[in-house]
C-alpha positions as CSV (number, residue, x, y, z in Angstrom):
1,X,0.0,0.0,0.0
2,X,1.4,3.5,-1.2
3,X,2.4,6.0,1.7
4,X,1.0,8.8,0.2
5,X,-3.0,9.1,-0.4
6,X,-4.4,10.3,-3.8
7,X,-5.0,13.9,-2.3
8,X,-1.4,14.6,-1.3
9,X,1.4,14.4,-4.0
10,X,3.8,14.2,-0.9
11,X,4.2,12.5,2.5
12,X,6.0,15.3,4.4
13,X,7.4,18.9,3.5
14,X,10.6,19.4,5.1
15,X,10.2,22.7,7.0
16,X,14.5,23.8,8.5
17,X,16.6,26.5,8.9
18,X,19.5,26.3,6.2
19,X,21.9,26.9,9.5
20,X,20.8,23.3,10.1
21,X,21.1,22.3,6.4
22,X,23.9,19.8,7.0
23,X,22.1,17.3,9.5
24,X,18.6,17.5,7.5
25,X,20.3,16.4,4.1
26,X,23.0,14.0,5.7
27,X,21.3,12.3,8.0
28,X,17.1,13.1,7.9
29,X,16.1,13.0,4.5
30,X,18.8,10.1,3.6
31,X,16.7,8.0,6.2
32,X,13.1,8.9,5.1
33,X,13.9,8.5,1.6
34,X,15.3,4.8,2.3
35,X,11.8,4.5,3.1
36,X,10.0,4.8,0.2
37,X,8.8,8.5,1.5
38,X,7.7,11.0,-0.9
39,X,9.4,14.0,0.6
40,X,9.0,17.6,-0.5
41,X,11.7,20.2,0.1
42,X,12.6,23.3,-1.1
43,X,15.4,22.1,-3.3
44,X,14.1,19.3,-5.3
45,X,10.2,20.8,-5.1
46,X,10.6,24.6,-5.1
47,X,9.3,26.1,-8.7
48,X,12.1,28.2,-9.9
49,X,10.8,31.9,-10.6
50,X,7.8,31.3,-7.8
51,X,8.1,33.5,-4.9
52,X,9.5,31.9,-2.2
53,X,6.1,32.3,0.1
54,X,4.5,30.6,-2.6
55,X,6.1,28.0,-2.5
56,X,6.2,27.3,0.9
57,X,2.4,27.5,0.9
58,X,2.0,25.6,-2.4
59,X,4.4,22.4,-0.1
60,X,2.3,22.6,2.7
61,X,-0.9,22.4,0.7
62,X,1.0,19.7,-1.3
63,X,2.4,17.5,1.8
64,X,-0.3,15.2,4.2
65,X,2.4,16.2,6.8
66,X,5.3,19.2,7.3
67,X,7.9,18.4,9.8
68,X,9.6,21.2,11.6
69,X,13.2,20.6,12.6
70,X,13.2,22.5,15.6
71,X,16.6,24.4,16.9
72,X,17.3,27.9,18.2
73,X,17.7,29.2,14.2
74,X,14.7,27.5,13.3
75,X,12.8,29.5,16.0
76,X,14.1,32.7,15.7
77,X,14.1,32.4,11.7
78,X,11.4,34.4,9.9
79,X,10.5,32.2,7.1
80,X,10.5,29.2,8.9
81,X,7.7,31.3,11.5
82,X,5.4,31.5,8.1
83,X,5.7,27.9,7.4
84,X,4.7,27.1,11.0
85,X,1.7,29.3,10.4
86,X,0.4,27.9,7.0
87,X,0.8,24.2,8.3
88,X,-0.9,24.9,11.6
89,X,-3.7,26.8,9.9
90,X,-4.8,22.9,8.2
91,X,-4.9,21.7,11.5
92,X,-5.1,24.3,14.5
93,X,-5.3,22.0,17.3
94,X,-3.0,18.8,15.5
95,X,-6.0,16.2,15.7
96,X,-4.6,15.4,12.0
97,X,-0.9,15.1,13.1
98,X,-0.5,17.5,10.1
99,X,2.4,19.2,11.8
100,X,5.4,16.7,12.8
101,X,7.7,18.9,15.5
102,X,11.4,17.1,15.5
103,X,13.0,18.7,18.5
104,X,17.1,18.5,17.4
105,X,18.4,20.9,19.8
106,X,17.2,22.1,22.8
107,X,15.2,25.9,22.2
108,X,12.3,27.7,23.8
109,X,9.4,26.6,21.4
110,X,6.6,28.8,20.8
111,X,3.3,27.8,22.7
112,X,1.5,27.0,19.4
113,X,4.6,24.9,18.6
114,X,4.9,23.9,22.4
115,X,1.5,22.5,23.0
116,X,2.2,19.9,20.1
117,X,3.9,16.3,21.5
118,X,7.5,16.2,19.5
119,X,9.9,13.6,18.4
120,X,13.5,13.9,20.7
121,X,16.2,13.6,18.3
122,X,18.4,15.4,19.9
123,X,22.2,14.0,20.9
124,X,22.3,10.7,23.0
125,X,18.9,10.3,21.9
126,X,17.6,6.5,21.1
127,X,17.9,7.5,17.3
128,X,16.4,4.1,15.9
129,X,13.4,4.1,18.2
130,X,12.3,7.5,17.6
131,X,12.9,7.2,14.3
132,X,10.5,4.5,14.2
133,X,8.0,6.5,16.4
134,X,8.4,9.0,13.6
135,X,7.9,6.5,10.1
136,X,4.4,5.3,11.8
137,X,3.2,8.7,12.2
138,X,4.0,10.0,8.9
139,X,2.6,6.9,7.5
140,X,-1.0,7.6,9.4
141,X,-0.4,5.4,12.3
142,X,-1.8,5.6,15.5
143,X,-1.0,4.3,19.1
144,X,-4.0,5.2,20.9
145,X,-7.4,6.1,19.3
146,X,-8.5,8.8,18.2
147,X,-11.5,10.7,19.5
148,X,-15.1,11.1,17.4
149,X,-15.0,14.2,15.8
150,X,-18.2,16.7,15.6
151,X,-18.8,18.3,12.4
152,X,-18.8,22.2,12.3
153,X,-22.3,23.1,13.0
154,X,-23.7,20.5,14.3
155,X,-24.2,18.2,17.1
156,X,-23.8,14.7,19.0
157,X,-26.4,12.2,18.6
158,X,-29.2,12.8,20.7
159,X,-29.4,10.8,24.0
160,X,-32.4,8.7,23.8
161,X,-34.2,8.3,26.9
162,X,-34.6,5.1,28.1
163,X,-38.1,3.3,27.7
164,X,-40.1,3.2,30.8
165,X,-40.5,0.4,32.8
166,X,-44.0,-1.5,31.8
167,X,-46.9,-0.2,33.9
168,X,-47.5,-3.3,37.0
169,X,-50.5,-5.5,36.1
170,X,-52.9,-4.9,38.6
171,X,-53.5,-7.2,41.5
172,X,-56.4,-8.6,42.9
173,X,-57.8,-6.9,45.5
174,X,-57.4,-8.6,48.6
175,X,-59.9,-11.1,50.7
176,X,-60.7,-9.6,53.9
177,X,-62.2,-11.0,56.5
178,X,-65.2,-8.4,57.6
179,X,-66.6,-10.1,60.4
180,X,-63.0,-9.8,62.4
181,X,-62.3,-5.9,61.2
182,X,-65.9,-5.2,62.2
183,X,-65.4,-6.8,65.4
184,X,-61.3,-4.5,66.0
185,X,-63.3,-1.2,65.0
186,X,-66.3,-1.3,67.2
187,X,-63.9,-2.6,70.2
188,X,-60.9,0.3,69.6
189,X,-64.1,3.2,68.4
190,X,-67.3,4.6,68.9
191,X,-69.5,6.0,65.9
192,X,-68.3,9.5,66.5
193,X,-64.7,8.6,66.6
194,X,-64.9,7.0,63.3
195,X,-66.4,8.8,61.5
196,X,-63.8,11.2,61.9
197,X,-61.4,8.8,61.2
198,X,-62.7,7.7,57.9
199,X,-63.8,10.8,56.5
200,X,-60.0,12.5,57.2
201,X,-58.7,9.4,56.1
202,X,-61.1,8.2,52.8
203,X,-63.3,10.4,51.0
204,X,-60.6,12.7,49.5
205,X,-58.5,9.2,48.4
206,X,-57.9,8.9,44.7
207,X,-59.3,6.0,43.3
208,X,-57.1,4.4,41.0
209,X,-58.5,0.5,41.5
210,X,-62.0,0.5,43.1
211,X,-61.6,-2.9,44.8
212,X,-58.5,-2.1,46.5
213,X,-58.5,1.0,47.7
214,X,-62.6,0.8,49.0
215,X,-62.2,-2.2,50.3
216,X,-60.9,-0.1,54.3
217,X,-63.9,2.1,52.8
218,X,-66.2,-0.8,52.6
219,X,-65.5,-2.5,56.3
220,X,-66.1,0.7,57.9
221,X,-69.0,1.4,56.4
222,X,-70.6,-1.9,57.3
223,X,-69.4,-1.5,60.9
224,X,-71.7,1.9,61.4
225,X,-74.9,3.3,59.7
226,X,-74.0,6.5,60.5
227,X,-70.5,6.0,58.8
228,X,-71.9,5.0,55.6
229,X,-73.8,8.1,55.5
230,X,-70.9,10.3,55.6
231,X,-69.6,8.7,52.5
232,X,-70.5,10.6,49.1
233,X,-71.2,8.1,46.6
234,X,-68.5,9.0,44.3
235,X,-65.8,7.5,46.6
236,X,-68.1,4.8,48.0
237,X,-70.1,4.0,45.0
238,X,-73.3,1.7,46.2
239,X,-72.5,-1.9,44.3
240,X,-69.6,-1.9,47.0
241,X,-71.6,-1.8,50.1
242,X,-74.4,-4.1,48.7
243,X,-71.1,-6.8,48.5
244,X,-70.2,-6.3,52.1
């Protein structure tokens, strides 16, 4: 499988400061040609005639990566500053990896520059594993995974709510024994007292299943005449004291 993708004519733009000419064509682009890399630089790839700042825009558009080589000339260079812009305008925030930093000397980076994780090739570095670090991520690899992206304008999938629990079948109302409650009632209460007690306690009760919640309705109604009476017939509805 090719390196490059159809969009991009090159793999990586080499982006240096000709003080650090000698290491980037001895040693760098040796290696990543020995590759198979499709490098772009500004002396094989620069149009002759072009402005220089068109060129180095033209090999950023042209390259799916531009690797800085980071010293203290790179950094304090002016040209190389413009091709740190126009890479890190593709990708501000470097969720493409579109800008490479290559730290070969030590230098006070930028914060733009600085925020970016860079590959140590500085002396007494481990050379071959960082150059291998370095091959994957031009080549598109990835270590970890990379996080969903959210298009511009628009939003994450909606949460959908989770389906309700299915209402409870009802029950069946419970047997009670009537002769035994009647019995507990007119032993603990006389008619006055409950009354009171089931008029505070019953007629304003929803009624969400007649036979279970007038059943207390029903026994205390049967215990007294006059607390039956009390009882509007839209919370004790006749058919229900006719079965007690």
């Amino acid at each position: 499988m090719p390196a490059t993708p159809p969009e991009f004519p090159y793999d990586v733009f080499i982006s240096y400061c000709h003080a650090d000419r000698e290491w980037v064509w001895n040693w760098l682009i040796p290696r990543l040609k020995a590759e198979g890399l499709a490098l772009c630089t500004d002396q094989e790839s620069f149009e002759i005639g072009v402005p220089s700042l068109i060129n180095m825009e033209n090999a950023v558009l042209a390259s799916r990566h531009t690797l800085l080589v980071l010293t203290p000339a790179y950094v304090g260079s002016e040209w190389t500053l413009y091709e740190q812009i126009l890479t890190q305008t593709q990708d501000p925030i470097g969720l493409r990896q579109r800008t490479l930093p290559v730290l070969r000397e030590p230098c006070e980076l930028p914060p733009r520059i600085a925020m970016l994780t860079y590959l140590d090739l500085r002396e007494g570095a481990d050379a071959g594993r960082q150059m291998e670090r370095l091959l994957n991520a031009i080549r598109g690899g990835r270590s970890l995974p990379v996080p969903p992206a959210v298009p511009v304008g628009g939003s994450r999938a909606p949460v959908v709510a989770a389906a309700a629990a299915p209402a409870p079948s009802p029950q069946p109302a419970p047997e009670f024994d009537t002769a035994a409650v009647r019995e507990l009632l007119m032993a603990a209460f006389g008619d006055e007292e409950l009354t009171t007690f089931c008029y505070d306690n019953f007629r304003k009760s929803p009624i969400v299943d007649e036979k279970v919640l007038l059943a207390p309705i029903a026994v205390a109604a049967v215990t007294s005449p006059m607390i039956a009476a009390c009882l509007s017939p839209a919370t004790f509805p006749p058919h229900l004291r006719i079965a007690w």
